[in-house]
C-alpha positions in Angstrom: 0.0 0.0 0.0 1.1 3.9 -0.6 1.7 5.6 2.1 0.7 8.8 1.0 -2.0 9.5 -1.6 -1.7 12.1 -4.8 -4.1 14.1 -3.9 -2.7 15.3 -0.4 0.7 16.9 -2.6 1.2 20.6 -2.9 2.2 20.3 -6.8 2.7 23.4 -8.4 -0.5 24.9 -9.9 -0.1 24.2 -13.7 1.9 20.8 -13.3 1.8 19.1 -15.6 0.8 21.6 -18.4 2.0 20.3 -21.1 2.8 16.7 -22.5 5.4 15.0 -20.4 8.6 13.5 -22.7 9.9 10.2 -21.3 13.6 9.8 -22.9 14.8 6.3 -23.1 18.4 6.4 -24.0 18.4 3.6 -26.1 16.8 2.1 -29.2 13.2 1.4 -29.8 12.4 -2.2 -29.1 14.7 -3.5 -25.9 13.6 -4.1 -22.9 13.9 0.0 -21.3 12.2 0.8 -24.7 9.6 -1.6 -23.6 9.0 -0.8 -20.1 8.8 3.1 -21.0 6.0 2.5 -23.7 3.8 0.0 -20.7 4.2 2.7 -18.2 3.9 5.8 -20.3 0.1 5.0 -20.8 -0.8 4.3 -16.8 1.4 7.8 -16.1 -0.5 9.7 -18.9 -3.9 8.6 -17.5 -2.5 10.1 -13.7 -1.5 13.2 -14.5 -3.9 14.2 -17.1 -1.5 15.3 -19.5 0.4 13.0 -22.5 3.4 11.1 -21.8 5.8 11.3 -24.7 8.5 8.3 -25.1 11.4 9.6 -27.2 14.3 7.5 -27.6 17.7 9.1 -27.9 20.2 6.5 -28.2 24.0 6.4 -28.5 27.2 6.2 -26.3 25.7 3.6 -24.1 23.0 5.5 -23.4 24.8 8.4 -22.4 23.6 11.1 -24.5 20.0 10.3 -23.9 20.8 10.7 -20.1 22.8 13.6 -20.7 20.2 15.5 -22.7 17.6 15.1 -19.9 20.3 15.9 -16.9 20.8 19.5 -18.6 16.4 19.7 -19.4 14.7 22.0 -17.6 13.7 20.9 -14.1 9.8 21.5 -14.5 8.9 17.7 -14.5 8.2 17.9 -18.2 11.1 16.1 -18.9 11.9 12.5 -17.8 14.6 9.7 -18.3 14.2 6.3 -18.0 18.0 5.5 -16.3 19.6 2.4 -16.3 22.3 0.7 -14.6 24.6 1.2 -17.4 24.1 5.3 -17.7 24.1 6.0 -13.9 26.2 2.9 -12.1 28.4 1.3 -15.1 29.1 4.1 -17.2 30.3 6.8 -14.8 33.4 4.3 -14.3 33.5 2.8 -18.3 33.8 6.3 -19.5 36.6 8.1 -18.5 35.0 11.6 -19.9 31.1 11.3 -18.7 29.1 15.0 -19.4 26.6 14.2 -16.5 27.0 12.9 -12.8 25.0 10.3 -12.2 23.5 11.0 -8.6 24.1 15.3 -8.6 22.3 15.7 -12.0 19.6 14.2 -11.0 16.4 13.5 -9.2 15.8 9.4 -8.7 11.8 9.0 -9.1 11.0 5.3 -9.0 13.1 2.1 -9.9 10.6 0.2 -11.9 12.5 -3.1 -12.7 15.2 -5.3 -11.5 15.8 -8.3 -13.8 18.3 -11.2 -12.5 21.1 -12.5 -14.1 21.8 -16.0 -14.6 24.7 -18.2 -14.5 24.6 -20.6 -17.3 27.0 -22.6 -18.4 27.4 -25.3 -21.9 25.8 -28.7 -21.0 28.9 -30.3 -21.8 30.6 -29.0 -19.0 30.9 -31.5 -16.0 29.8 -28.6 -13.5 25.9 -29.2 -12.0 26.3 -26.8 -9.3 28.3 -24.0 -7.9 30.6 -25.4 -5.9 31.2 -27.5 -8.8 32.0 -24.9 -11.2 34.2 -23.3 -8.8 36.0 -26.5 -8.1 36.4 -27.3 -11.9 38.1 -23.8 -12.6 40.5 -24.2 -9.5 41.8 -27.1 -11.3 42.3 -25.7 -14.7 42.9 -22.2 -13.4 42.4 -19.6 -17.2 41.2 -23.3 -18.9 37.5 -21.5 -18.9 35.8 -18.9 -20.6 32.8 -16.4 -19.7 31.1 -14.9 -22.5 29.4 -11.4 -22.0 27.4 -9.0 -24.6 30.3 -6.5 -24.3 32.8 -5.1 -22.3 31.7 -3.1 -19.2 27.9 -5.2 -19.6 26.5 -6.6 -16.9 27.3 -10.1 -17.2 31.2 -9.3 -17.7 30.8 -7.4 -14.4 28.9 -10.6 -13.0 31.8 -12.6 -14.0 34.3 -10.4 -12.4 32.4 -10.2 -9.3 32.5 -14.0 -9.7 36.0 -14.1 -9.9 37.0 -12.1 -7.4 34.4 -13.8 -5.2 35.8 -17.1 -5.4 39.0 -16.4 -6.3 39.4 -18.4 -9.6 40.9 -17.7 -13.1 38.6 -17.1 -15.8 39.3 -15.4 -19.3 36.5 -13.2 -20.4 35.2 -13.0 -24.2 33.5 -10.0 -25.0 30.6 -10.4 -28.2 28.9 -7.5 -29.8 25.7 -8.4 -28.3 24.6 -11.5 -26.3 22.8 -13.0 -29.5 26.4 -13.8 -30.7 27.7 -15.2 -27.1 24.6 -17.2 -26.6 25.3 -18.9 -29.6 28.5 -19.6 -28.8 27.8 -20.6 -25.7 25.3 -22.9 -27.2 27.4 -24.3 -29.4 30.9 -24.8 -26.6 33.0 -22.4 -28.3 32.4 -21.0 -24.7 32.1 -22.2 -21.0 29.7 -19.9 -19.2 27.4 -16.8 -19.1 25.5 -14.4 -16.8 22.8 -14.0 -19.4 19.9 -12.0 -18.4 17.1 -14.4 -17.1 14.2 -13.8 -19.3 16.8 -14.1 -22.4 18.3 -17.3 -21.3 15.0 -18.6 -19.7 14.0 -20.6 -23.2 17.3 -22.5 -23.5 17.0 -23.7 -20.0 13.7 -24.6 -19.9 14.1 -26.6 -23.2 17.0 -28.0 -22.1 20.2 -26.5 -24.4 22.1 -24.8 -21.3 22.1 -25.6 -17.8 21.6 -23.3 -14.9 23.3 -23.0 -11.6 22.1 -19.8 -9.6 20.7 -16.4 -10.0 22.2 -13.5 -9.0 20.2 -12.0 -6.8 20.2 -12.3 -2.8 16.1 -13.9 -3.0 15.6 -16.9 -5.2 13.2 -15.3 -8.5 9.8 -16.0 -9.0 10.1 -17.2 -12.8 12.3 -20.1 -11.9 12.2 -20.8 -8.4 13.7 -23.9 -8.8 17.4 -22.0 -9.0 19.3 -21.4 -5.9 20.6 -18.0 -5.8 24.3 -17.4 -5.8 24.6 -16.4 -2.0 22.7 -19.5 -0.9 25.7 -21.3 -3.0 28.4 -20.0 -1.0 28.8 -16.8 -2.7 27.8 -14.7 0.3 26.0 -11.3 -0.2 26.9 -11.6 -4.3 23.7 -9.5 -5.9 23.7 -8.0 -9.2 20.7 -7.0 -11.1 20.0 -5.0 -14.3 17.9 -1.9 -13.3 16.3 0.6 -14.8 13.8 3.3 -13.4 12.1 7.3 -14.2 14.9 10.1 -13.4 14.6 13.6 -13.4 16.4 16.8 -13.9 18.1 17.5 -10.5 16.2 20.7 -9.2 12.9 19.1 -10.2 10.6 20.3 -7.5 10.1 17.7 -4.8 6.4 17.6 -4.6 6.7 17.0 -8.6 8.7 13.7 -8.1 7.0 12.4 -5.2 3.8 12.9 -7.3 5.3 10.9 -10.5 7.2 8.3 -7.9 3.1 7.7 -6.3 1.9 7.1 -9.7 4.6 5.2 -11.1 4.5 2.7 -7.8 0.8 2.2 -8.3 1.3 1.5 -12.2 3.8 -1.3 -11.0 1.5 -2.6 -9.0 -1.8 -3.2 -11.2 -1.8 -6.9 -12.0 -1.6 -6.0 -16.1 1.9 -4.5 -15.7 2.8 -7.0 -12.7 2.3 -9.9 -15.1 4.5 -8.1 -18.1 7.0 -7.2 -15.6 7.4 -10.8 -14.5 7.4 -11.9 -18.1 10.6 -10.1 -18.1 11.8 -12.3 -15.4 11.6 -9.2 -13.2 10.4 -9.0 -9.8 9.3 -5.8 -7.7 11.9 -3.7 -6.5 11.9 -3.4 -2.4 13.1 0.5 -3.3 9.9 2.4 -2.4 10.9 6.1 -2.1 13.0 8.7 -4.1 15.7 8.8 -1.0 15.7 4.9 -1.3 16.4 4.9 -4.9 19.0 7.2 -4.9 20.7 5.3 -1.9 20.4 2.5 -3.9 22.1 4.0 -7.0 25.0 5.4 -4.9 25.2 2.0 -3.5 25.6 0.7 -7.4 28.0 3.3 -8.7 30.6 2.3 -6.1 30.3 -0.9 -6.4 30.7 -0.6 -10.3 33.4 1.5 -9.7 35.5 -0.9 -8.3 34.4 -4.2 -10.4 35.4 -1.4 -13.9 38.6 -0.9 -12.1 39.4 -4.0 -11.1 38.5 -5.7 -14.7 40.3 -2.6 -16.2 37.5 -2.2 -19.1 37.0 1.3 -20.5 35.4 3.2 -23.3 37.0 5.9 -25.5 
């Protein structure tokens, strides 16, 4: 339940008085592309006004993000940030144009997807400890394949090495189409794929799971341990992405769109798309929580970049 209802705000008087542009810093058709255009209706129908999507894509998402962190701060002008423009980037980049928690206001997180550790069914590896075991043995004998350099599932892997203290070599693909099907085929050993992308191969039996990557077990395949009940203690790493604002946005303004945007998570319509996605609710409920949380990310992406020495010119 909401603590606090819409109608007890002080908004200003002719917010929103125009249509309101949601930016997603990326191409139509991926998943942020996709989450903007289900929430974009049930925000529209809120605040009386039109919600725009616009996609702006390019860098890595960073000029999209960019372009909305130097908008006017009316709340006309949204962005839907992700964990690669305002946790992985900031460290992947050495020249970024925006900071990622002074430029703006955090709204709402709207999704948190696991990854998944998946590895070729040829591999004689059925559980963690396993796997772990198998590279101490042939330490730099095993590859991890990610959808680039600086992604989420490289950082997964580093994490995963550093964690456990094993040798693995990272392959880098231009997109995780390519690595899947490498993976797939054995040219590779393992992946952190995201779970609703690898979801059909393990349920259909072409690659074999061993643990998500978040702290709770996930509702689309609870069946998986996670990677902290597997001796991985506290290891967590989601892909996020939620509505971000221009940074002197007025408060009443985003606690207004964070309200409205909570309550559109919760119908059962977008609650059943979300999980489609493999996605569970996020336990960030406030603007102060959210930008905690993306604090909390940036330093630990930080260190992961550094450690794994990836950048981007």
């Amino acid at each position: 339940m909401l603590a606090l209802c819409a109608s007890t705000v002080a908004l200003p008087q002719d917010w929103p008085s125009r249509p309101v542009h949601l930016v997603v810093p990326y191409a139509p058709g991926g998943p942020v592309d996709l989450s903007a255009r289900l929430i974009a209706p049930k925000l529209q129908q809120a605040l009386g006004q039109p919600v725009v999507v616009e996609n702006k894509p390019g860098a890595g998402g960073n000029i999209g993000a960019d372009f909305v962190a130097k908008s006017s701060p009316d709340g006309h002008t949204l962005v839907m940030g992700a964990i690669a423009t305002h946790a992985i980037n900031p460290a992947l980049y050495p020249k970024l144009a925006y900071d990622p928690v002074r430029d703006f206001r955090h709204i709402a997180l709207l999704v948190q997807v696991p990854n998944v550790l998946v590895v070729n069914n040829e591999l004689p590896a059925r559980s963690v400890a396993e796997l772990v075991a198998l590279a101490k043995r042939q330490p730099g004998k095993l590859d991890f394949a990610s959808g680039s350099t600086g992604s989420t599932g490289h950082l997964a892997g580093e994490l995963f090495k550093q964690m456990t203290g094993t040798e693995l070599v990272h392959v880098p693909y231009k997109g995780s189409a390519p690595a899947v099907a490498d993976l797939l085929a054995g040219r590779v050993h393992l992946m952190f794929d995201n779970l609703a992308s690898a979801a059909p191969n393990i349920q259909a039996g072409k690659l074999r799971a061993l643990a998500v990557t978040t702290v709770r077990r996930s509702s689309f395949l609870p069946e998986l341990p996670t990677l902290d009940e597997s001796g991985l203690k506290g290891f967590e790493m989601t892909t996020w992405w939620g509505l971000m604002a221009p940074a002197k946005t007025p408060q009443p303004v985003v606690d207004r769109i964070s309200q409205e945007a909570l309550r559109a998570i919760e119908s059962p319509d977008l609650r059943e798309r979300w999980r489609a996605m493999g996605s569970e609710l996020p336990g960030v409920r406030t603007p102060a929580e959210f930008t905690a949380f993306v604090e909390r990310e940036r330093k630990l992406y930080a260190e992961l970049v550094k450690r794994s020495g990836a950048t981007v010119d």
